[in-house]
Each structure stands twice: as C-alpha cells, then as structure tokens.
C-alpha positions in Angstrom: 7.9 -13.2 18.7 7.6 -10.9 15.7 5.2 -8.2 15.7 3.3 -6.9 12.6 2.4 -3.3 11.3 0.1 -2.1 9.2 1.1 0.1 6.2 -1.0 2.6 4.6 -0.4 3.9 0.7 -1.8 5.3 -2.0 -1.3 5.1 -5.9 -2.4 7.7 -8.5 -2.6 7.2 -12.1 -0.9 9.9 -13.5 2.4 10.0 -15.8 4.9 11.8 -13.0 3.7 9.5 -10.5 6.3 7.7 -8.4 4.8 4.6 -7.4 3.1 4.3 -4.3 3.1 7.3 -2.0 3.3 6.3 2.2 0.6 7.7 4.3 0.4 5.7 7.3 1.4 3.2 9.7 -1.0 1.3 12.1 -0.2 -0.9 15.0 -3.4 -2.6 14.3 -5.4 -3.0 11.8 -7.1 0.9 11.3 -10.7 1.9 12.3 -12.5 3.6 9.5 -12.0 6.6 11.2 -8.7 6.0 10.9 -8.9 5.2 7.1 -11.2 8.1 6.6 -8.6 10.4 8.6 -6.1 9.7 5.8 -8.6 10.4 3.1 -9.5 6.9 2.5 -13.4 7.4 1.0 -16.2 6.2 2.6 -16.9 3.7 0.1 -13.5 2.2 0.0 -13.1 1.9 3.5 -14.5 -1.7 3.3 -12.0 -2.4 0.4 -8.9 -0.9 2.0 -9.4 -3.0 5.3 -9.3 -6.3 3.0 -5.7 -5.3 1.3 -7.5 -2.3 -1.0 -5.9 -2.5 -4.5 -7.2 -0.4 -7.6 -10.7 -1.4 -8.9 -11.6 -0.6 -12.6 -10.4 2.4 -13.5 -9.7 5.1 -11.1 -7.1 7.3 -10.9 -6.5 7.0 -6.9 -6.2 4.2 -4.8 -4.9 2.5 -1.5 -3.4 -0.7 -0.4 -3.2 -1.8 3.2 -0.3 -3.9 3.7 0.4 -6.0 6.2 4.3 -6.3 7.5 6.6 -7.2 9.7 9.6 -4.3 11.3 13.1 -5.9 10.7 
C-alpha cells in the first residue's frame, strides 16, 4: 500500500526567483496552525488546504501538493 505526503511550497514573483521554494512536508493533510506556522496567512489558509495556487496578482504564494514517496 503506498502512502502519501503532503508538500508544502511557496512561489514569489520576482526576477531571481528559482521556481518554487520547499517549506514543508506533512504526513497528513496540515492544520491551519500548521499552515500559519510556515507563514501561510490567515486568509489563505482556506486556499492552501484546497491545492493553493497564485490568485490575481500577488507576489507570494503556496501550493499544497499531494504525493507519493518512491
């Protein structure tokens, strides 16, 4: 049986940036305390949870990504 993980990154728009920058790694899906712990705001706590993503315009963001360990 495979297990899954849950990853934790962040993106920033900015013109030295190197894609997507690892923060975390969850055996579950992560608490908002969790998210907020790894600076997640308060407001895209709700976002993150569902796969997060970059809305409009902003110049930080964070995916949640679930995987599976090989």
């Amino acid at each position: 049986m495979s297990r899954t993980v849950w990853v934790l990154t962040h993106g920033i728009n900015a013109y030295d940036q190197d894609g997507m920058y690892f923060d975390a790694v969850f055996n579950a899906v992560p608490t908002e305390a969790q998210l907020a712990a790894h600076g997640v705001p308060k407001n895209r706590i709700s976002h993150v949870r569902a796969g997060g993503g970059r809305l409009d315009h902003e110049d930080l963001w964070w995916e949640l990504e679930e995987r599976t360990p090989q």
